[in-house]
N, C-alpha and C positions, 0 to 999 in steps of 0.2 A: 516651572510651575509644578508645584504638586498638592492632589486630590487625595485627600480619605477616603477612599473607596465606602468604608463603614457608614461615614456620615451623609451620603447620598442615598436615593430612589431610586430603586430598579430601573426606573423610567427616564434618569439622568445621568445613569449607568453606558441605558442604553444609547443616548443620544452622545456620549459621548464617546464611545465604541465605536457608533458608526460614522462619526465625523473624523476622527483622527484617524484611524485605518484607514487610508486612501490611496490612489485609486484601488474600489472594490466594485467590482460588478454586483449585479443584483441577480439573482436567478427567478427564472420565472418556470415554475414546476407543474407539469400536468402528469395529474395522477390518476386512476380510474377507481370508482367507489363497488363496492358490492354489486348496486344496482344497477353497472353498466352505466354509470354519470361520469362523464369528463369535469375532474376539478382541475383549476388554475389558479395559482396565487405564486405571488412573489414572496422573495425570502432575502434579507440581505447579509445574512452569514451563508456564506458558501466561501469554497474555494478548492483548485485544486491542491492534493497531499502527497500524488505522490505520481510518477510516469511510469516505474514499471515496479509492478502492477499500476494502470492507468485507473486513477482514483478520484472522487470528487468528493470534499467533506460537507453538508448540508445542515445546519441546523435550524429545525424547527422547533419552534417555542410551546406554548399551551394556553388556552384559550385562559379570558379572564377568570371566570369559574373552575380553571384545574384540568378540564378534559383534555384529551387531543386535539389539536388540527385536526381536519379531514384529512390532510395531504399524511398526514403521519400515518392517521389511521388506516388510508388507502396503501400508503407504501408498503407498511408491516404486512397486510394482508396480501395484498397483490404482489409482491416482492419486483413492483418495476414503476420505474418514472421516466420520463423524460425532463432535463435539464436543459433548458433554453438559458441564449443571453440574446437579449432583444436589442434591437435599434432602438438609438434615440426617437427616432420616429413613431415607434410604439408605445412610449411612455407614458401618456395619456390612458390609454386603453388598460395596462398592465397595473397603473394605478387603479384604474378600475377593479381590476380583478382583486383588489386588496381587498373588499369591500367583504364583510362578514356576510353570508347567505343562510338559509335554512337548510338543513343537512338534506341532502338528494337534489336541490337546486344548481346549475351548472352554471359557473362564471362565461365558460364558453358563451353557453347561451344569451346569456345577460349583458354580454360586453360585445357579442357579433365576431369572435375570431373564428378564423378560417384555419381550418386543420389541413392537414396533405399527411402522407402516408411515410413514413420515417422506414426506408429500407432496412433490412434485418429486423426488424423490430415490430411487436405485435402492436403497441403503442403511437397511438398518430405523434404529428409534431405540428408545433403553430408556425400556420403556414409563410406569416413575411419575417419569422427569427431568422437570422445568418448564421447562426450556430445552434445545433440540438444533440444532445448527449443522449441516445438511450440508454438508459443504467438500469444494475440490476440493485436492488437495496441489499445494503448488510448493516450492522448495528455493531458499535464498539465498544 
């Protein structure tokens, strides 16, 4: 098969990115906002790029109107995330966290996850992920 890229919707672009790249984990990103708010939201472009230097590529998209994410905008300023991959078990919940909020509203809050304290790292981590990345942001 082959697709025009041209003649498709961003939005059939995307469905079709993320259906044929497979198996892709999803990351689930908690970030911290100016005002001391834990944001969470899933991302389904990540992956790792590289092991030494130990790397993780992240992309975050932009809200329908053009701005940033929160997650974007917290990363740039805060220069630190945490990068989870959740259990299937959490999947309900992280769906949640997809859910658009009013900027200073916490998905944490709104979804009930439970953070724990992610060693070396100033950044909590969600507490039933089996894997949490403390990373530092850089931009390419």
């Amino acid at each position: 098969m082959q697709l025009n890229l041209d003649e498709l919707s961003p939005n059939s672009i995307y469905h079709l990115m993320t259906q044929t790249v497979i198996p892709r984990p999803i990351a689930w990103v908690l970030t911290e906002s100016s005002d001391d708010n834990y944001n969470l939201a899933p991302f389904s472009y990540f992956a790792p790029i590289s092991s030494n230097p130990p790397l993780l590529m992240l992309s975050v998209g932009k809200k329908p109107d053009g701005t940033l994410k929160d997650t974007a905008v917290n990363a740039i300023n805060n220069k630190e995330l945490v990068i989870h991959i959740a259990s299937t078990g959490s999947a309900e919940t992280m769906t949640q966290t997809s859910a658009t909020l009013n900027h200073g509203e916490s998905e944490i809050i709104a979804s009930q996850v439970e953070l724990d304290e992610l060693d070396g790292f100033r950044l909590p981590r969600v507490k039933q992920c089996p894997i949490a990345f403390g990373c530092t942001f850089m931009m390419f």
